[in-house]
BAFI-3210 file (N, C-alpha, C; in Angstrom, 3 decimals, decimal comma, padded with zeros to 6 digits):
// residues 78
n [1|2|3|4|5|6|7|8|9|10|11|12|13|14|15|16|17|18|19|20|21|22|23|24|25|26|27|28|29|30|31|32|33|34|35|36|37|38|39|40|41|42|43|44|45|46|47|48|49|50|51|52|53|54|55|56|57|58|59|60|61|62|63|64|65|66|67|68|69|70|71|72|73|74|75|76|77|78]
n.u [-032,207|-030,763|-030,207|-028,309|-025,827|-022,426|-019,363|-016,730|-014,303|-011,182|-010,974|-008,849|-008,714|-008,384|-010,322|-013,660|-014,934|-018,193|-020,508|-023,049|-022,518|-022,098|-024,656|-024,824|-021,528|-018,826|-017,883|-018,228|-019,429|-017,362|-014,851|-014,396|-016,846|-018,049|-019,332|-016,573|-014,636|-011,377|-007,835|-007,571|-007,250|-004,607|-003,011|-000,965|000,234|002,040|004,348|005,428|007,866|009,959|011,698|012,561|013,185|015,387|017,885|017,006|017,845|020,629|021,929|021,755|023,646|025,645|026,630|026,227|028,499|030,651|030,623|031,312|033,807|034,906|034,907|036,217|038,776|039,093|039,176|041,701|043,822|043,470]
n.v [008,431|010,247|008,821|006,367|004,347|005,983|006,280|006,781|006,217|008,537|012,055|013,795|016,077|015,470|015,143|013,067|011,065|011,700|010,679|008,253|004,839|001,666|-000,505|-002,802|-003,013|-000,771|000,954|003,740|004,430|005,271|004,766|002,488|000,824|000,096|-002,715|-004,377|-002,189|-001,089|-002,912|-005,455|-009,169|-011,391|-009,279|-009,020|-006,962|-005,271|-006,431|-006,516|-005,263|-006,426|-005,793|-005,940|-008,788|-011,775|-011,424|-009,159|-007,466|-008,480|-007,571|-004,887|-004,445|-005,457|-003,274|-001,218|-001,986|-002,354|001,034|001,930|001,089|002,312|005,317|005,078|004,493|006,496|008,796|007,690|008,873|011,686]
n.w [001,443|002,975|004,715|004,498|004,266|004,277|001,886|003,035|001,989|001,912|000,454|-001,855|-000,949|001,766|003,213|004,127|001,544|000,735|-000,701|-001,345|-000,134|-002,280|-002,399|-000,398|-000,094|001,357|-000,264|-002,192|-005,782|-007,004|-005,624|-005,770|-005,265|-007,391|-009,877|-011,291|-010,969|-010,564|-010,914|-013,069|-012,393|-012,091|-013,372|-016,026|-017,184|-016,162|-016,253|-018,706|-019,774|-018,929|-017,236|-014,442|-014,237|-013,413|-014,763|-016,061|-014,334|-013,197|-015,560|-015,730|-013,021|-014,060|-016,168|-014,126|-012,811|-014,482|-015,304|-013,060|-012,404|-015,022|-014,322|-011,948|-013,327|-014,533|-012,967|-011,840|-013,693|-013,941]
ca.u [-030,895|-029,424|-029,697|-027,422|-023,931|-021,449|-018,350|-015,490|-012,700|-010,595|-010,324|-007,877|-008,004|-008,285|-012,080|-014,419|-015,837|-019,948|-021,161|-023,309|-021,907|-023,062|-025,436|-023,652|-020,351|-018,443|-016,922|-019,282|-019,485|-016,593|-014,144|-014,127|-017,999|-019,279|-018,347|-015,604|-013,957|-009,915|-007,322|-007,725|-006,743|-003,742|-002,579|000,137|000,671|003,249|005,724|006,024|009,279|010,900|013,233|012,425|013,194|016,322|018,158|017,481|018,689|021,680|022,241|021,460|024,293|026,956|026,521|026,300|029,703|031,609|030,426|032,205|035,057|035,338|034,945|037,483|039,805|038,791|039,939|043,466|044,199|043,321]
ca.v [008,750|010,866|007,546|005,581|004,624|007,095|006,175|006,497|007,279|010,017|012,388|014,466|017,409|014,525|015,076|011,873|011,057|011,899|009,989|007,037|003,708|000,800|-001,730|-004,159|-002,334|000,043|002,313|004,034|003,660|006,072|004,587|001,020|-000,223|-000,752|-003,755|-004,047|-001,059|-001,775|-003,393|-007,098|-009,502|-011,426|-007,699|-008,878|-005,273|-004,455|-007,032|-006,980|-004,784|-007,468|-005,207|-006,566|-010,152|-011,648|-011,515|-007,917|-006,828|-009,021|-006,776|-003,739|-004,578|-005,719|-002,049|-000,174|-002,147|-001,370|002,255|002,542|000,931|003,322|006,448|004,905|004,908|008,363|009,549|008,225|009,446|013,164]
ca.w [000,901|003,883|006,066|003,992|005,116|003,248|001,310|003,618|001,532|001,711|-000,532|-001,880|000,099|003,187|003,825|003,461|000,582|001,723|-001,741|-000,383|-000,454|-003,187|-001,786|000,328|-000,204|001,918|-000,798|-003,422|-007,108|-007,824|-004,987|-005,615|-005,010|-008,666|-010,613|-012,406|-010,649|-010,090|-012,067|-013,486|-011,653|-012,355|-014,180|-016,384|-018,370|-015,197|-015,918|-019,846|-020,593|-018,456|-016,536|-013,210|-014,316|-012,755|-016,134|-016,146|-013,060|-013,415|-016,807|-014,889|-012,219|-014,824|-017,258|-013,379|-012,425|-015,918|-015,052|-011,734|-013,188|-015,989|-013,774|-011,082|-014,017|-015,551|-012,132|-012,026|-015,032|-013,461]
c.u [-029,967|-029,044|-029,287|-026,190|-023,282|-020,250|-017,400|-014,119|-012,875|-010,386|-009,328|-007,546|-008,399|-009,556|-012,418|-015,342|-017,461|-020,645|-021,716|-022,477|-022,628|-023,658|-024,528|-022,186|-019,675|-017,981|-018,346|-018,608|-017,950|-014,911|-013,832|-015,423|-018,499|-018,674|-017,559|-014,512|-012,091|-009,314|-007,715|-006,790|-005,842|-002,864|-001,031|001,099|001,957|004,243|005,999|007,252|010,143|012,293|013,491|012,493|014,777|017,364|018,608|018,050|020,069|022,125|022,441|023,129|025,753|026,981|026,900|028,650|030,995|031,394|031,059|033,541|035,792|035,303|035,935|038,703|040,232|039,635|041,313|044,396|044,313|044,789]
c.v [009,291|009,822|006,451|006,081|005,245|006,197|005,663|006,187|008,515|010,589|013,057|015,617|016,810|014,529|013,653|012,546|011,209|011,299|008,679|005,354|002,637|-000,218|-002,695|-004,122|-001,080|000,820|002,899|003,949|004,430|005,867|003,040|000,062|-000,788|-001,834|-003,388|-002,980|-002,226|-002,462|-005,227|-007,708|-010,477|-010,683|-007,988|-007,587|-004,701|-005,119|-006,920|-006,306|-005,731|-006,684|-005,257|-008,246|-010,428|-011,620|-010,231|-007,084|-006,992|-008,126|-005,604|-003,633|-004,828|-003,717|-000,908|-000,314|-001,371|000,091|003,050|002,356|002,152|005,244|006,238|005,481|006,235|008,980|009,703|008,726|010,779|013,376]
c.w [002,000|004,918|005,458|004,226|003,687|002,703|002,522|003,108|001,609|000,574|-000,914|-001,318|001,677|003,900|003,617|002,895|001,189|000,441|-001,006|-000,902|-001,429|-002,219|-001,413|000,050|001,065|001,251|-001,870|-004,826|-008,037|-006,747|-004,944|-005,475|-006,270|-009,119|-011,236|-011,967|-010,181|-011,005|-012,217|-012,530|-012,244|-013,751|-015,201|-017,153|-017,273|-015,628|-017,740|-020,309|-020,200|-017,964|-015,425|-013,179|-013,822|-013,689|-016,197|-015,262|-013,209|-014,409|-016,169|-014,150|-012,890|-015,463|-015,466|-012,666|-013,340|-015,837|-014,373|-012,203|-014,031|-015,369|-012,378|-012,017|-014,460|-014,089|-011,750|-012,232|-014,644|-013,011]
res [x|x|x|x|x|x|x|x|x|x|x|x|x|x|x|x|x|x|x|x|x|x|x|x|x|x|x|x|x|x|x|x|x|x|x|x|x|x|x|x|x|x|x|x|x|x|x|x|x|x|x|x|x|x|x|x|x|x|x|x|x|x|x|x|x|x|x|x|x|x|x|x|x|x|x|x|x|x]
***
């Protein structure tokens, strides 16, 4: 056990991880070596509100324009 290669992540207070690594892996079972560890792979759950679509940006950019607009004006008016 003590002559097995270690982890090698960092952890959060910037030490390395000293947990041993999974068989034919470089990270151990709590850093990325076991199966299954990490997100799915083509992860669609990031894109579904659709507010990074070019649609929504475009929306985004019209509502930020009418914004400036309406606070150019507000200032004239002062």
């Amino acid at each position: 056990m003590l002559a097995s290669p270690r982890c090698g992540a960092r952890t959060r207070n910037g030490c390395a991880c000293r947990a041993p690594a999974v068989h034919g892996k470089s990270r151990c079972r709590m850093h990325g070596g076991a199966e299954g560890s990490g997100a799915p792979k083509g992860n669609r759950n990031a894109r579904k509100h659709g507010l990074f679509t070019k649609k929504g940006i475009a929306e985004q950019k019209q509502v930020r324009d009418l914004l400036d607009e309406a606070r150019r004006l507000l200032r004239e008016f002062e």
